[in-house]
C-alpha positions in Angstrom: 0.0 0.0 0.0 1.4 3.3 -0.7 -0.5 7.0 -0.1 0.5 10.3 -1.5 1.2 13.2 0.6 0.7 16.9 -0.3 0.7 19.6 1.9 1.4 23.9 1.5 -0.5 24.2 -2.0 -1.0 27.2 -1.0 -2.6 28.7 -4.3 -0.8 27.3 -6.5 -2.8 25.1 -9.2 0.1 24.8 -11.6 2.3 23.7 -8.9 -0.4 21.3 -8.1 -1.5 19.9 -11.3 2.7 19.1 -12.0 2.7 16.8 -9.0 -0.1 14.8 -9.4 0.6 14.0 -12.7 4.0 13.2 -11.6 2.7 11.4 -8.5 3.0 7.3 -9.5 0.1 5.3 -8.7 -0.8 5.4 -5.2 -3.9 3.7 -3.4 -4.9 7.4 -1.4 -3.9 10.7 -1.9 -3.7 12.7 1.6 -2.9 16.6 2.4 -1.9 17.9 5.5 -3.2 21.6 5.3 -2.9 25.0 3.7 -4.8 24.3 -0.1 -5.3 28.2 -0.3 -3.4 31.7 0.7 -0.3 33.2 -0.7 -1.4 32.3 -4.3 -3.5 33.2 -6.8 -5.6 30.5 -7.4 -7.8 29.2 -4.3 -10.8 28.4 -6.1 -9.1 25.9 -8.3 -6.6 24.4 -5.3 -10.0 23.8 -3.4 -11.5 21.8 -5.7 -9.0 19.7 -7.2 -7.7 19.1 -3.6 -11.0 18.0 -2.7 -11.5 16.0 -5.5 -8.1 14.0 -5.1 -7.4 13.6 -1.2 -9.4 10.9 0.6 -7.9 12.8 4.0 -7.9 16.8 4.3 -6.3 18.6 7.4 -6.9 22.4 7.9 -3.9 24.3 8.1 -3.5 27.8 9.9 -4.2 29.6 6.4 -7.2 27.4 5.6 -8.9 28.2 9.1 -8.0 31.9 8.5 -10.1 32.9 5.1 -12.8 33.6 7.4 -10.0 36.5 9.6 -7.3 37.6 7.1 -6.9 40.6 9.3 -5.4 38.1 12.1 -2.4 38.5 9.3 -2.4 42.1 8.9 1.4 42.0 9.9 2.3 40.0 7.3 1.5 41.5 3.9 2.0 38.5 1.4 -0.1 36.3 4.0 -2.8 38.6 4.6 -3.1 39.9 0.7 -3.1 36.3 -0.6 -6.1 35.4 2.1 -7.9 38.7 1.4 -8.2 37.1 -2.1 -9.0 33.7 -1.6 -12.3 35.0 1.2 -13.0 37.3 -1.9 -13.4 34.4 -4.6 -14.1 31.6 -2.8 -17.9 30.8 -2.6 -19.9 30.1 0.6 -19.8 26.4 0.4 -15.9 26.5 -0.3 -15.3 28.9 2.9 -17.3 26.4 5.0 -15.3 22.9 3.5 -12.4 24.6 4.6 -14.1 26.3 7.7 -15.0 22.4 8.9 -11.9 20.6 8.4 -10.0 18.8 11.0 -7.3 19.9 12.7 -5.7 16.5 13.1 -7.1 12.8 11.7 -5.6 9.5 10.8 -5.6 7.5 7.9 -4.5 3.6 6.7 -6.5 2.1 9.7 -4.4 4.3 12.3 -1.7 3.8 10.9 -0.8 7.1 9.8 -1.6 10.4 12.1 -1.4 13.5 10.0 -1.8 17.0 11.7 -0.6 20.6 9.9 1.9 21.9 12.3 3.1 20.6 16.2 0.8 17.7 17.2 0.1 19.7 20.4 0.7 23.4 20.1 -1.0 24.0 17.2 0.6 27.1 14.3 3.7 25.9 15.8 7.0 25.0 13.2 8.3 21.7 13.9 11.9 22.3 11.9 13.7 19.0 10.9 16.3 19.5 13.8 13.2 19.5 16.2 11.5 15.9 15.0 13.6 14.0 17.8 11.7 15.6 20.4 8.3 14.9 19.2 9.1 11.7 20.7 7.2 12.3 23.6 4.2 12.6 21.5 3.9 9.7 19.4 1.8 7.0 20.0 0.7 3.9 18.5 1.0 5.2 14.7 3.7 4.1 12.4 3.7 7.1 10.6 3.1 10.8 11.5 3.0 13.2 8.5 3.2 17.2 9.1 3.5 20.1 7.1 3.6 24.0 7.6 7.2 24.6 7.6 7.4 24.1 3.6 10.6 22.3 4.1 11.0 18.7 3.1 12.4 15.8 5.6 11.9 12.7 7.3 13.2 11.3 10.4 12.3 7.8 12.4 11.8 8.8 16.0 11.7 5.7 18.8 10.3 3.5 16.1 7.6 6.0 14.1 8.4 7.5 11.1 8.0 11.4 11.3 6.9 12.9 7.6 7.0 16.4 6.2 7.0 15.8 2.4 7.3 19.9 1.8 5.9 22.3 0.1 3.6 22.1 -3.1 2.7 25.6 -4.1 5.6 27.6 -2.1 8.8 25.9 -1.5 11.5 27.6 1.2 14.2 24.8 1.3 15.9 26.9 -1.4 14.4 24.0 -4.0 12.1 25.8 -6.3 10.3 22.5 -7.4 7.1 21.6 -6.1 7.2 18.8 -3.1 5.6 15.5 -2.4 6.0 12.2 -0.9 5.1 8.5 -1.6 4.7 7.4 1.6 4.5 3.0 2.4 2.4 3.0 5.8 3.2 -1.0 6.3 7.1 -0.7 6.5 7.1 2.4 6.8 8.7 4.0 4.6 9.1 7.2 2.2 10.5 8.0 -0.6 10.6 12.1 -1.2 10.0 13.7 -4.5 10.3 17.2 -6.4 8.6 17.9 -9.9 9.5 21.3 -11.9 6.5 23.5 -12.7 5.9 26.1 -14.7 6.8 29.0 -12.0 6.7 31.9 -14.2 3.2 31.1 -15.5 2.1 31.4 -11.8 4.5 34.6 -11.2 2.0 36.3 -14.1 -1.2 35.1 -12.4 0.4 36.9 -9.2 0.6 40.2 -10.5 -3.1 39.6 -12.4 -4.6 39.1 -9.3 -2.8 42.2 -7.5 -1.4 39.9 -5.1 2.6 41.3 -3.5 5.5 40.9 -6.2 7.5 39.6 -3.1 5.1 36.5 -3.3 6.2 35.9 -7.1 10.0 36.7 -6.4 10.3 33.7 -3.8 8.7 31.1 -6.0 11.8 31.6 -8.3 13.8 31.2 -5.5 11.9 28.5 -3.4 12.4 30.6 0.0 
């Protein structure tokens, strides 16, 4: 059995669209949070997310459509949820409104949350997996996301996950991130996929959104 893991779309359908049709053939697709904000392109990253993943998390953009002013000290952040509350429809606002912060998947095998499993918006860098340990519990695999950098790590026995970011890498890799994850070993095997990043840097500027947004795709930071 193996499951694909996305997390960090963030916007970004092109970036999207290039990873699953790279993805290989995998018996579940699963994302771990943040489909919209940042990019221009939350309509599109709502529906083909939902139409893809058997499991949806809600990350800390997802929950915050409904209060973009929470991220009025961060213009990129705020500007890209502005947009996405502005063209998202009522229905879309409440699938993201009512997803879970934290569910498991594979028969409880595999726990996926968006950020720390217990303090929730908080980074979880790869030098910090080790001391998840104290968290862990019967699952063989947790998967996280929201630091939009790409590692794995076994801690006392359970394999800890973050396959990346889709839509807005900052590892310095520019490609769009996944991972083929094998809940009965486990096991993981990481991937990248190159997009078409300047076709997404136009639809930045169309919809108004910050040129700093654009700039860092280029630069995956």
């Amino acid at each position: 059995m193996e499951i694909g893991v996305i997390s960090d779309v963030h916007a970004n359908a092109v970036a999207l669209e290039a990873v699953l049709a790279a993805m290989p053939p995998v018996d579940a697709v699963v994302c771990v949070g943040d489909v919209v904000g940042y990019g221009p392109h939350p309509v599109e990253c709502v529906e083909r997310v939902r139409d893809a993943a058997a499991h949806v998390v809600q990350g800390n953009h997802d929950r915050a459509v409904a209060t973009p002013e929470a991220y009025r000290h961060n213009e990129m952040a705020y500007e890209g949820l502005r947009h996405a509350r502005e063209r998202l429809d009522d229905e879309q606002r409440a699938w993201l409104a009512g997803l879970p912060e934290e569910t498991t998947c594979c028969d409880g095998r595999v726990r996926l949350v968006h950020s720390h499993p217990a303090e929730r918006d908080r980074y979880v860098y790869p030098r910090e997996f080790e001391a998840l340990a104290p968290l862990l519990g019967d699952e063989r695999a947790l998967v996280l996301g929201h630091t939009h950098v790409q590692h794995d790590e076994r801690v006392e026995g359970t394999l800890v996950v973050n396959p990346g970011s889709v839509g807005q890498p900052r590892d310095g890799d520019p490609r769009a991130a996944y991972a083929v994850l094998d809940p009965n070993t486990p096991s993981v095997e990481q991937r990248r996929v190159a997009y078409d990043v300047e076709r997404v840097r136009a639809d930045v500027a169309a919809a108004g959104l910050p040129q700093r947004t654009a700039a860092r795709l280029a630069r995956g930071e």
